[in-house]
N, C-alpha and C positions, 0 to 999 in steps of 0.2 A: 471518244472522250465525252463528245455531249450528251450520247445516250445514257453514258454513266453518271452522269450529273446529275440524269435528272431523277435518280435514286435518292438523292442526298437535296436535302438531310433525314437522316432515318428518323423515322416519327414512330415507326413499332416498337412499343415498351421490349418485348422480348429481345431486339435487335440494340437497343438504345444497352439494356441489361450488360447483353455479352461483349458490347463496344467497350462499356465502362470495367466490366474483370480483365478484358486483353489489355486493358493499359495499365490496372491494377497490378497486372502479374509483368507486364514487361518495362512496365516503368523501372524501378528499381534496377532491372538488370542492365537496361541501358544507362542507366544513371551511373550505374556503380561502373562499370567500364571507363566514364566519363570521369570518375571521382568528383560527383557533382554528387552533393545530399538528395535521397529521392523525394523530400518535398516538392523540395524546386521540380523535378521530373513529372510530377502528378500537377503543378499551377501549369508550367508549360504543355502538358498535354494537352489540357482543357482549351487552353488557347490555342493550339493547333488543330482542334479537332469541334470547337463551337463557330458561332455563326462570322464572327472577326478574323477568323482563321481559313480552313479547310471547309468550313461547313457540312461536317460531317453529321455531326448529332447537332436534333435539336434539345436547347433548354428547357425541358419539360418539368411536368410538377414534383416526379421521381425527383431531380435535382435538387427543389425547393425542398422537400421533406430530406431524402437521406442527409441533405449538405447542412439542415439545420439541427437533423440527428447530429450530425458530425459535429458541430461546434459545440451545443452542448456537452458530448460525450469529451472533449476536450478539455472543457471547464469542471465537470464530474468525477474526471479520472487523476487531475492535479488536486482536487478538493480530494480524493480518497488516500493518495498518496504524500500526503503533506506530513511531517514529523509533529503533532501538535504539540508535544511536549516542548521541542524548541520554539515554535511558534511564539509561547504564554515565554519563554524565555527572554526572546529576544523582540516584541510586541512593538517596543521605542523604534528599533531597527526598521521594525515593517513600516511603520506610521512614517519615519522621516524619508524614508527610500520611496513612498509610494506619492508622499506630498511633492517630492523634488522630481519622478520622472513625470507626475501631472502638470504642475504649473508652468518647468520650466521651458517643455516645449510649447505648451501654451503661450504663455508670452512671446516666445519668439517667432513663433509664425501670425500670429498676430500684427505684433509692430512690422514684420515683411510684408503680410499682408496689405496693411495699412498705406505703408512708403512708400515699396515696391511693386506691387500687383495695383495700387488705388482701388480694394475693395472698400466696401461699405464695411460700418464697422460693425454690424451683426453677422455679414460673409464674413471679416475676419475673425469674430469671436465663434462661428462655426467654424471653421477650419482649423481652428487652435484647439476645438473643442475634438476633434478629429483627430489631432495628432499626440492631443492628449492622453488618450485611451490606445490601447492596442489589444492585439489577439496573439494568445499562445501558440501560433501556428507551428512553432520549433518544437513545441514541448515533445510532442514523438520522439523527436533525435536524443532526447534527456531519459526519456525509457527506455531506447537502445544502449546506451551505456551505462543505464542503474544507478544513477544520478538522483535519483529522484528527492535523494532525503541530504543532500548534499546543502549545504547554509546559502549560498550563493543562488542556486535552484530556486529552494521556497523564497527569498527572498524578491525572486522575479517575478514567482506566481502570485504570493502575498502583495504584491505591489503592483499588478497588473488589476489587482479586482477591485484597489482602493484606488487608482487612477481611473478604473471602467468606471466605478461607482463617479465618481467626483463629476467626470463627466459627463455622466450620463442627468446627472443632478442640473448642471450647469448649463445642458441642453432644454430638458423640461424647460427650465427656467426661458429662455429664449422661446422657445416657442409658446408657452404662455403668454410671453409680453406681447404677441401677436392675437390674442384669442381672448376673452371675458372673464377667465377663470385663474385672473391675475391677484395677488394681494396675497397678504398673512392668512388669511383662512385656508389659501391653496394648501400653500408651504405645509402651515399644522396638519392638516390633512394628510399629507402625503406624509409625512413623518412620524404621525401615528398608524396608516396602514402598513409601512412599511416596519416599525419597531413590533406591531401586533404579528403578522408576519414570523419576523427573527422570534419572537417568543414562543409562537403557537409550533411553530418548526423542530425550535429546539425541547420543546417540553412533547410533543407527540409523536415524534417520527424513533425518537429511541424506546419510548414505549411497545408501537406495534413493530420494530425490528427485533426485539429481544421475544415477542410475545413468538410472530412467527419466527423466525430461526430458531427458537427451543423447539417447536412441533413440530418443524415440513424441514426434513434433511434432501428433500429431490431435488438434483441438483437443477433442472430448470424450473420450479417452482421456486426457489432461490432468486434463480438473474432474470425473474418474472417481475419476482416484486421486486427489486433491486430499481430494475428500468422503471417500472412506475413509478416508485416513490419519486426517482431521478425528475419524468415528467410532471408529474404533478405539481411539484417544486417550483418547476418553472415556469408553468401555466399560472401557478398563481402569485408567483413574483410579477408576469406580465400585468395580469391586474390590478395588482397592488402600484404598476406603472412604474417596474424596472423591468430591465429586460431580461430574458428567461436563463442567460449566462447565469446571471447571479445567483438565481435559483437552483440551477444546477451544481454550479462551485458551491453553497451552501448545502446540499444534500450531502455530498460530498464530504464536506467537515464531518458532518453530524453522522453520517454509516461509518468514515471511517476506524474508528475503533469495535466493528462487526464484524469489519469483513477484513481480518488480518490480509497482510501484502505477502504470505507465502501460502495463500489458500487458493483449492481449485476455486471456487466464485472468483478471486480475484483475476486467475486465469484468464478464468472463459468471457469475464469483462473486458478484460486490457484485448484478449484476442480478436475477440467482436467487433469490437471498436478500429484499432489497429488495420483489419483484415477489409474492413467495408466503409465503417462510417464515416472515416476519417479521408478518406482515399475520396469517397466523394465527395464528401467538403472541400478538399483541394482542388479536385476535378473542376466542381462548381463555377468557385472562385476566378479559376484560370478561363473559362469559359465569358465571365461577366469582360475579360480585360482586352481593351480596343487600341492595339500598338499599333493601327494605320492613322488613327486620331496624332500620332507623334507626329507625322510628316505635315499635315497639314500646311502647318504656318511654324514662321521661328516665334513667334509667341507661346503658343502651345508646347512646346519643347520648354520653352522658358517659366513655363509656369509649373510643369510638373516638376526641374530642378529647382525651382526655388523649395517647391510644397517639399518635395523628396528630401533636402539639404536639409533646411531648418526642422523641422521636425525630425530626423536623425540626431542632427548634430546635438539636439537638447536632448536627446533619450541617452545620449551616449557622455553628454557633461551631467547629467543625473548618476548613472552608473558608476562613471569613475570617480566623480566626486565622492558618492554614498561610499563605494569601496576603500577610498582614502580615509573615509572619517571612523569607518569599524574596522579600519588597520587588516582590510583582507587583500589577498594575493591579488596580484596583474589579471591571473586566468580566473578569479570569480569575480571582476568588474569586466569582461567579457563575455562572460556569461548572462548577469546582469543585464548589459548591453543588447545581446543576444536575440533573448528572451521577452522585451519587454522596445522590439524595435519595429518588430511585425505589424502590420492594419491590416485587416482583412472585412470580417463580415461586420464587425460593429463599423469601421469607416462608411460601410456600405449601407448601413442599418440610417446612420446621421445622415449622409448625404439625402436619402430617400425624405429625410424628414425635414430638412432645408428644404427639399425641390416640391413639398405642398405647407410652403409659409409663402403667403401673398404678402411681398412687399409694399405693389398699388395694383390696379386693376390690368390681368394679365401677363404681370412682372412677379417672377417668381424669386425671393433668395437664391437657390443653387440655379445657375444656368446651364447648359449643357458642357460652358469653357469646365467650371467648376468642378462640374460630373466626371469628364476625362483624365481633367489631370487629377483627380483622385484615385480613378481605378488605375490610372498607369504608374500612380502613384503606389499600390498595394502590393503591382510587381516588384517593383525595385526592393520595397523595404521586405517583401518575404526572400527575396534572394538575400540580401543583407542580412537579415533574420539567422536563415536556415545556416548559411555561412561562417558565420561570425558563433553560432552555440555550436556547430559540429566542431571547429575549431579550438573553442572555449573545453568542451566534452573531452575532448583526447587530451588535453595542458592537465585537465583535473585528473583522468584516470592515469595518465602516465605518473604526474607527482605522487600520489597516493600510492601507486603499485611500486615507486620508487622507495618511497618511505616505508611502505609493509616489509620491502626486503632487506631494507638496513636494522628494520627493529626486529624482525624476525630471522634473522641470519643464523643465528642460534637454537634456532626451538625448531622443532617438529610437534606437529599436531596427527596424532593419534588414529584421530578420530575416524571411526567406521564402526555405524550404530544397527545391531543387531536386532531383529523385531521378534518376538515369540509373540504368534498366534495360536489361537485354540477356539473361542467363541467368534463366531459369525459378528452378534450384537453390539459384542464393544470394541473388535477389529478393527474397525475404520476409523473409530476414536484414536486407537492407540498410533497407526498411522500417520492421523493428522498431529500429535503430539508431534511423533518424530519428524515430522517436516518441520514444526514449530524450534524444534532446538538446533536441528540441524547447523551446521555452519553454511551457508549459502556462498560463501566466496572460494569454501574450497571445492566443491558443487562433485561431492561426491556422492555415490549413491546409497541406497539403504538395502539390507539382507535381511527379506520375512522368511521365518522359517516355522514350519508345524511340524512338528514332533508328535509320530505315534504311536501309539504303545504296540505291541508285538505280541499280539493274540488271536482268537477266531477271527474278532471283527477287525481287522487290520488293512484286507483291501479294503473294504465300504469305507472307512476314517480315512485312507490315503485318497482316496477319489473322493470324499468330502473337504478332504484340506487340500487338496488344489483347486477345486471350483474356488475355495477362499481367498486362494493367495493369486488365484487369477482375478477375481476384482476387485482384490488390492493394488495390482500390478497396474489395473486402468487407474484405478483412483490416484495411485502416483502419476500414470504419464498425465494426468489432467493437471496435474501441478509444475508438470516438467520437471518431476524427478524421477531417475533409475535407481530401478530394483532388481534385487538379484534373490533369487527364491529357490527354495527345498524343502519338498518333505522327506522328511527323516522317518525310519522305523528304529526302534528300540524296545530295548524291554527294562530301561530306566531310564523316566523321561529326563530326571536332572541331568545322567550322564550325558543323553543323546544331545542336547543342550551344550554343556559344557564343551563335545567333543566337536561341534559346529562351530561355536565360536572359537575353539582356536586353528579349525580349517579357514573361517574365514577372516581370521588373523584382527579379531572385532577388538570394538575399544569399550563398550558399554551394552547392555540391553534393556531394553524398555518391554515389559511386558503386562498385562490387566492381572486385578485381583479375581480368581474364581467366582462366578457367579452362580451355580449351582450349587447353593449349600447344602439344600438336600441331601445331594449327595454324598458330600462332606461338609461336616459343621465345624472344622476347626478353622480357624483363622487364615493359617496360610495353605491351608490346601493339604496336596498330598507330599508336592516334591520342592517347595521353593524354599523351605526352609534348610533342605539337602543342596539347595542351588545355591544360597546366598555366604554358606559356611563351607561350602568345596569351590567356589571363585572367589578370587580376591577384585575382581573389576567392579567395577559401578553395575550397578541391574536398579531400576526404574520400575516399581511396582503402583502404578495406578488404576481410579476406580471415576470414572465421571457419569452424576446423572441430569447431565446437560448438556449441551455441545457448546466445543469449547469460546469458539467466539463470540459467547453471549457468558462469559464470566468477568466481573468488575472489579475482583481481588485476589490475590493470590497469597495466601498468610502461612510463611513459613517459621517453622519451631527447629532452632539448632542448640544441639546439646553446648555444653561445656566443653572447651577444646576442642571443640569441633577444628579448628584454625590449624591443628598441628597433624592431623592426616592426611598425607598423602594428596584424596583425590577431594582437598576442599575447594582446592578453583575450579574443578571441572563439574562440580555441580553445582556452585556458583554461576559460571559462568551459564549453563542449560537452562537455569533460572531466568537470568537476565535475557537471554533470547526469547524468552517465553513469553515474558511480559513484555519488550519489545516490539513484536509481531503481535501481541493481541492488544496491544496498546493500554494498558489494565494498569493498575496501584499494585505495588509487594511490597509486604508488610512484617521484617522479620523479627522473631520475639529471640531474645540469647541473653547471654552474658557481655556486657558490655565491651569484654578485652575483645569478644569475637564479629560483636555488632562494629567495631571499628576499623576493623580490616574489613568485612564486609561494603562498607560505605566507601573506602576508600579504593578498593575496588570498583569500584560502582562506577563513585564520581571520573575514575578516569578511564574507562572500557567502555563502561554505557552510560555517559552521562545525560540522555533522554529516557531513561526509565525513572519512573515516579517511584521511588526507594524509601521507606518509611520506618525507623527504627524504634522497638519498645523492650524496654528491658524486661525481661525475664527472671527470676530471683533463682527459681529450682522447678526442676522435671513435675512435681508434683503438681502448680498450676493448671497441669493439660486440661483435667476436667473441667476447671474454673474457665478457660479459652474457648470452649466449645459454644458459651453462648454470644459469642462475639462473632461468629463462623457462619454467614447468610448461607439463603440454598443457591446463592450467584458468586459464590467462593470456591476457592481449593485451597483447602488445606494440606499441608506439603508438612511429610515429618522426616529430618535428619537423625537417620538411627546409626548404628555403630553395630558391628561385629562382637562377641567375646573375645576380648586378650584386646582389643584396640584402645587407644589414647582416649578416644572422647567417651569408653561405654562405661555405659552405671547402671546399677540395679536397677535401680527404678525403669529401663526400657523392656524388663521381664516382664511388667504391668501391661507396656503397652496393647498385645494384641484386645485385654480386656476392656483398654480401657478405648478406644478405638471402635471397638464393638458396641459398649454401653454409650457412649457421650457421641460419638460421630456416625451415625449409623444417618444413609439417608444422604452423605455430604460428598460432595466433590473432593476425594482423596489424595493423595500422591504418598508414597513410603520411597524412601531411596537412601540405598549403603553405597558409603563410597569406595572408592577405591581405597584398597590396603596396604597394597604395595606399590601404589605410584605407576609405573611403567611397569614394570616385569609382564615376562610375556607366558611366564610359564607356571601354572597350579603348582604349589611344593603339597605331597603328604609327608608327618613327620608322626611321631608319637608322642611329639610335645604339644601339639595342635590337633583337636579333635576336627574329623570333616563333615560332625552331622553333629547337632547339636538337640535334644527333644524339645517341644511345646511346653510341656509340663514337664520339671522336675520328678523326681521321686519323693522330694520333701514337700512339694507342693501337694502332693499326694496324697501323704502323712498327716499334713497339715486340713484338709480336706477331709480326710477320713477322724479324725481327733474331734472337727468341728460339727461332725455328725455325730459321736457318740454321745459330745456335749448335749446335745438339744435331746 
């Protein structure tokens, strides 16, 4: 046994490496066995396994970097994931939930402080300042159950950064009073570096994210810049003399509508993060905490339950109070609670900053009593933390998944969206569309399919169009979505098409506009205009010369009547997911009877999409619309079949006019469904199944116009 000891503790980065993934990988699994949250499993390793424990691993600088990777990435990935639309919604909410879990633990451990412990009273306004501020240490367990855009959630997080801020303010401030660079010039100073700061942030960081994500689609040249911006962020929020959380949470806001929450980037960020950074920030943390310091003396014992009690008990009359007065449920002042109950590395960031404030000569603020029971103070409330929101997490998904099935008792959703590939170039676009509308709760998968004509070249096109659909099939698992793929041979592509999707029994297909026009110069190609009058389902014809999560609007044009076919909520609804996930303004032009089922839709399905109503008189405007239509827009057009309720002459116009006023623009054409549900093509002799481009009187009328001149 002592010759084994005196191995330990392993100082070999590579050895230190692989100690830190065996606990990574077997934390959890022992946790979950325990039905113990595997946060708490990754704080307790570390203290089983650093210098207060086992002394296994030593705390090396590896720790200090990933573990401050970690916290960042913690405050970066709640900043990405925040609903901002309700944010501006409910603003009063944030501001009174975030003043009430600052102050009131504040005061209260204070006047303990004061009474009860007989500190001084700069100890006690640091330690109030201490219990003030907290870390999102739970927030993981809120991404394990997809939580994240939940009102009680952002409510934690939004009130965690205005609490961190407050006192981080109120710290300065203290340690100032000890140092020369006390007075109103300080204060103005730091208030203008720090509002220069928010300005310079928010006015340039959306700048070079749209410039690059238009140009560099690789996906690690993406989470390249992604991470830097991230750092940067927070290196010069430290300057600016806050601490680098902040700056990270503010990156955060500001990407957020870049990097949609059903994108591979979002991914391979949550994953990253998730799988390493965060794992050692916990690691880290558990490692700083000294539970032989508890036995010491019953003093020691007595200070960390005082610090422990009153600092909870105020994050937890904040919560419930705040929950009582915005009238929300038991299980999101738990949540609340939760979320916003944790200390972790800012407790540890203050403490460090009391223990170099000279009281008198050799007498420091934070004394070692101080130091202890704060870190053992960190344990408790991350266990209470991690506890109290896994708890909070299963009350909210259970209500919700309750209530989905009482209101959907009735309905069945359809939905299985079919891809037709064919160009390499805008494949991956149309991909990331269909992950964009997807329904994500019914998490079912997507069908790409390439159809090829049945001619000499037929093998060469089949062994072309699976290379395709094979790195579509990555580009989905990078999102964690399943794909189901075929190439098809035929000798009519519409058929071969139509006879796919009702093999695979599909609800809609989203398919690109032909990019070769060379080849063919009519509008819609060769066979879509045979495809769109031989199925009655939804088909999604788009055209983007931009990628998508760098579009600011999405301006859709719905005919007359639109309201009375069939499949108006289902492309409604594709819509509102659209702009949801890319966080974007929709803008729709109609008739007023139809813009107000629209909104009323809206307001009660997606009532966080930014929804903008403009009347529309007649079909004829379109041209006049076009110069409203930026190159950072999609224009989106609701067309109609012949013989259906909403179709009018005037959409004979469209393929011309489309061509002449929108050439150059981010597209979208989509027919709705005809018949609602039916599952099966009628042909009849009273309903043509091909319809031409041109007329014969268009023809006529063409040829007349020539004789004239």
């Amino acid at each position: 046994m002592i010759l084994l000891t005196s191995y330990f503790p392993i100082t070999d980065p590579t050895l230190i490496f692989f100690v830190v993934l065996i606990i990574i990988l077997f934390a959890p699994i022992i946790m979950g066995k325990l039905r113990i949250p595997h946060i708490i499993g990754m704080v307790l390793a570390g203290m089983m396994t650093g210098k207060y424990g086992l002394n296994i691993l030593e705390r090396d600088s590896s720790f200090e970097l990933f573990g401050k990777v970690g916290l960042l990435y913690i405050m970066f990935l709640a900043g990405l994931e925040m609903d901002l639309e309700s944010v501006k919604k409910n603003s009063k909410r944030f501001l009174i939930f975030g003043l009430l879990t600052c102050f009131i633990p504040l005061f209260m451990t204070y006047i303990m402080a004061m009474w009860m412990l007989d500190y001084s009273p700069q100890a006690s306004f640091l330690l109030g300042c201490i219990m003030a501020s907290n870390t999102l240490i739970a927030y993981p367990i809120v991404g394990r159950y997809g939580l994240q855009r939940n009102s009680s959630v952002m409510l934690g997080v939004g009130s965690s950064m205005i609490s961190l801020f407050l006192a981080l303010v109120m710290l300065a401030a203290l340690a100032a009073s000890y140092g020369e660079s006390t007075g109103i010039w300080f204060w103005l100073f730091f208030l203008l570096k720090f509002c220069v700061f928010l300005v310079a942030s928010a006015w340039l960081i959306p700048k070079v994210a749209r410039y690059f994500l238009r140009r560099y689609s690789d996906a690690v040249m993406q989470f390249i810049f992604v991470l830097a911006v991230m750092f940067l962020s927070a290196a010069v929020s430290e300057a600016v003399g806050v601490e680098g959380i902040v700056g990270a949470f503010i990156s955060g806001l500001i990407l957020n509508r870049y990097i949609p929450h059903v994108s591979p980037l979002m991914n391979r960020i949550e994953f990253i993060g998730n799988a390493l950074f965060i794992p050692y920030f916990l690691i880290g943390v558990g490692m700083l905490i000294n539970l032989g310091s508890l036995f010491t003396s019953i003093h020691m014992l007595w200070i960390v339950v005082l610090i422990a009690f009153f600092g909870t008990f105020g994050k937890a009359v904040a919560a419930y109070v705040s929950s009582l007065l915005f009238r929300l449920p038991k299980s999101a002042g738990h949540m609340m609670f939760g979320l916003t109950s944790a200390h972790a590395a800012g407790a540890i960031a203050m403490v460090m900053v009391g223990m170099r404030l000279e009281v008198s000569p050799g007498v420091y603020l934070v004394n070692d009593e101080i130091l202890n029971g704060v870190v053992i103070m960190i344990l408790v409330t991350c266990i209470i933390s991690t506890l109290m929101t896994s708890h909070a997490a299963r009350q909210i998904v259970l209500n919700a998944s309750s209530q989905q099935l009482s209101a959907n008792s009735n309905q069945r959703d359809d939905e299985k969206i079919l891809l037709c590939v064919k160009y390499p170039e805008i494949a991956p676009q149309l991909l990331e569309l269909a992950i964009m509308v997807r329904n994500q709760k019914l998490n079912r998968g997507l069908v790409a399919l390439n159809v090829v004509y049945d001619d000499n070249n037929a093998a060469t096109n089949r062994e072309r169009g699976l290379q395709l659909l094979e790195r579509l099939e990555q580009q989905a698992s990078a999102s964690e979505v399943k794909m189901q793929t075929q190439v098809r041979l035929a000798t009519n592509i519409a058929n071969g098409i139509k006879h796919a999707f009702r093999e695979f029994a599909g609800s809609e297909i989203i398919m690109g506009m032909h990019v070769h026009t060379e080849a063919n110069s009519k509008f819609w190609g060769d066979f879509i205009q045979s495809l769109y009058n031989g199925l009655n389902r939804q088909i999604i014809l788009s055209r983007f010369v931009q990628p998508l999560n760098t579009l600011r609007r999405i301006q859709v044009v719905v005919p007359s009547r639109a309201e009375f076919e069939p499949g108006f909520h289902r492309w409604l609804e594709r819509l509102s997911r659209m702009a949801d996930n890319l966080d974007c303004r929709i803008q729709f032009h109609g008739r007023n009877e139809s813009l107000e089922l629209i909104r009323e839709y809206i307001n009660n399905l997606h009532p966080a999409v930014r929804a903008e109503y403009t009347f529309m008189a007649h079909w004829n405007e379109l041209p006049k619309l076009a110069e409203t239509i930026k190159e950072d827009h999609l224009f989106v057009v609701i067309t109609a079949r012949k013989g259906t309720i909403s179709y009018k002459n005037a959409l004979e116009r469209l393929p011309n006019e489309l061509m002449q006023h929108y050439s150059g623009k981010n597209l979208m054409i989509i027919f709705p469904d005809q018949y609602g549900n039916q599952k099966e093509d009628r042909m009849t002799f009273t309903e043509a199944q091909h319809q031409e481009e041109s007329s014969i009187y268009d023809y006529i009328m063409r040829k007349l116009e020539t004789f004239r001149k």
